[in-house]
Every structure is written in C-alpha cells, then in structure tokens.
Steps between C-alpha positions, in 0.01 A plus 500: 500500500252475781645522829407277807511524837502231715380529901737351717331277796625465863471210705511593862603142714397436852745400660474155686463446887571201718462482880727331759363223703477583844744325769450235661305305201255709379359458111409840313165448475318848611791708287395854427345588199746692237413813313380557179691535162480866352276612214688563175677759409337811270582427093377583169392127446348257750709394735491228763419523869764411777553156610341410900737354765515115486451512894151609486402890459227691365409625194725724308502843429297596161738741278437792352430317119651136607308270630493397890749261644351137561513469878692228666403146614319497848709548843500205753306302659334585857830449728444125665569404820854399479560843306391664869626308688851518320460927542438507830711250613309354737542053552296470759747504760630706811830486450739373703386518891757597787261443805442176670150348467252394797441196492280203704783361783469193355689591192757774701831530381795409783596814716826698360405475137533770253267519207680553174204620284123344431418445192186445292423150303273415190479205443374137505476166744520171289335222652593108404343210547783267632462101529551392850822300562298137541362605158157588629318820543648811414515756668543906419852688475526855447795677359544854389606739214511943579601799453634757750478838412720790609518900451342674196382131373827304491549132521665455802524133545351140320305283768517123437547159644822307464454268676379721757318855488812759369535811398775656289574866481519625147778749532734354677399089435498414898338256619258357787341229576288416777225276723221555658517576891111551545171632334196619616178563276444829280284722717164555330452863415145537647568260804254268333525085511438498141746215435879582346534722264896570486814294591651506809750718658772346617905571628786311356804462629827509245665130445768623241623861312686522206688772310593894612182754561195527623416183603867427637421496849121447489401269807093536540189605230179549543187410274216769559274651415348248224232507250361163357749210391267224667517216339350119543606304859464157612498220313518438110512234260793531245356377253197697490708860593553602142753787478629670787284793634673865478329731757521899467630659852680785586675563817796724667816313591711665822865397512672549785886488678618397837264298718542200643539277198515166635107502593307184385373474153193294376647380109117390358392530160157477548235785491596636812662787389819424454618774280 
C-alpha cells in the first residue's frame, strides 16, 4: 500500500484593532496604522501566509515555504480638525476669569461690587422685523441666543431672552435676568471711524434671580469685549423682512454681587445692545 503524507497548513490571524474616540467629541479618523499579519509557517506542502490586521498594517511577513501574509486595509484618514481640537482640548476659550475688567465709565459697574467670574460667549444676535403698533412701519428688534464657557471647555451657562436677556447656570439651574442700565459703542481696534463693526458693550442691572448657585445673588453683568453681531437698524417693512436675521457674535459676560442694585435700567429691545 502506498503511503501518504499530508502537509499540515497554519493560518496565522492578525488580530483586530479599534481605537477610542478622543474626549470631548472627537471621531477616529487619523487612527494609527496596525501591523502586519505573519508569513506562514515552514511545511512540507504549501502553506498559507498570515492574515493583516483589519485596522490597517503593512504587509506581512513572507515564511520560510508559505506564502506572505496579505497586509491589512489602510490606517485612517489625515486627523481633521475636530480630531485636534478634541486632543488638545482647546474651545477657544480662557476659562473662567477672576479679575475685574476695565471698562469705558460709561458702562462702570456700581462701587462695592464683587465680580463672580467672566465668562466667554459664542454665539448669535437675532434681529426681527416687528410691525409698529399703528400697523405701519416696522421697525428692528434684536434678541439673543449663547453660550458661556467655563474651565477646561465646560458649558457654564445658556444665554437667552425670556422675555428679557437671561442666563441660566447649567450646574446648578439658577437663574438671572436682567435690563440694560447703559451702552456705549465697541471701541474700534485700530482707533479708526470705519463704521461698526461689533455690538455694543453695555451693563445690566439684575430685575429678578431664581434658584440656588451661581447666579443666586447676581445683581450687575457686563457685555464686553464683542466681536460682530450687528445686525439691520431703523426702519423695516414686515412684509418685505423675510425670516428673521441670526447674526454671529461672541462676547464675555461679567456677573457681579453687591452694588447698588436699585440703579436705573433702560428695558429696550432694539439694536442697542441690550444683551
């Protein structure tokens, strides 16, 4: 009887790889690429070549007799923007700020307040054209929608208006809302007269507080520091207005204590910088 013998093969796997996305909403685009599967294994007979790493690696290693391992499917992608910003962290944002701004007198806060923290704002002014009340002309009314930043990129509060500019702390759900006291224009960075190009600054004084935490005891906030968010002024014809006009602006919100809190107030709407 004639004997036979029969190689054996060996399959060498590559072993899968996944990556983790990166806090604070990364994607894993830009992952790594994996290694390649080894060659196979030395036999008698032909034998097959080791399997590449799904994640992306190189070319196996060619055995002795087998045949090389099939290398894996490509890495990722060049890392994107919101893959680098995600690693480093960075929102665009100071943090929270513990000194109390300079600002034009026109705008100072009361004597005897204390600042609680500034905080930085993206977001945007939304202009509407609103029928007069004899049903005539329209005219322009601005409200507002942000977001104020904290430490290491964390919401810290939800700007809106109901039915007046108010903010609302996100940890601990207080509450303020306020009016306008006065405004002056944004300075222009070069000095120039080149017309407005940001919202005004303004102070507010508190008209009501709501819930326990940061914004408990909050009596005065400044608007500084502003970047666009100018809208259309004057008059309008409601009819004609289409949709209402959303403005990018950013800006850094002071909220203050103490003070003397019963200091006029100006309540307007209008693109005067109200919030």
């Amino acid at each position: 009887m004639k004997k036979f013998h029969l190689g054996l093969s060996f399959l060498v796997l590559g072993a899968a790889s996944s990556g983790g996305l990166a806090g604070c909403g990364g994607d894993d685009n830009g992952a790594p690429p994996g290694s390649g599967g080894s060659g196979g294994t030395t036999v008698t007979t032909t034998t097959a070549g080791g399997g590449g790493k799904s994640a992306g690696g190189s070319a196996g290693t060619a055995g002795t007799a087998g045949t090389s391992g099939a290398g894996g499917s490509g890495g990722g992608s060049t890392p994107d923007a919101a893959d680098a910003k995600a690693d480093v962290g960075d929102c665009g944002t100071p943090g929270v700020i513990h000194t109390i701004p300079t600002v034009p007198s026109g705008i100072a806060a009361p004597a005897g307040v204390a600042l609680v923290g500034g905080y930085h704002a993206v977001g945007e002014q939304i202009y509407t054209c609103t029928a007069g009340a004899d049903g005539g002309a329209g005219s322009w009314v601005n409200t507002a929608v942000a977001t104020l930043y904290g430490d290491n990129c964390s919401v810290a509060a939800n700007h809106t208006f109901a039915p007046g500019p108010t903010w609302a702390a996100v940890p601990d759900g207080s509450t303020i809302m306020a009016t306008r006291v006065n405004g002056v224009a944004a300075p222009v960075a070069d000095g120039g007269d080149g017309g407005v190009t940001a919202i005004a600054w303004v102070l507010l004084r508190a008209v009501s507080n709501t819930g326990e935490g940061i914004f408990t005891n909050v009596t005065y906030v400044h608007r500084i520091d502003t970047t666009g968010g100018v809208g259309p002024s004057g008059a309008c014809d409601v009819g004609d207005a289409g949709p209402a006009q959303r403005v990018p602006y950013t800006a850094t919100y002071y909220f203050y204590t103490g003070g003397n809190a019963e200091a006029g107030g100006d309540s307007s709407t209008t693109d005067s910088g109200t919030d």
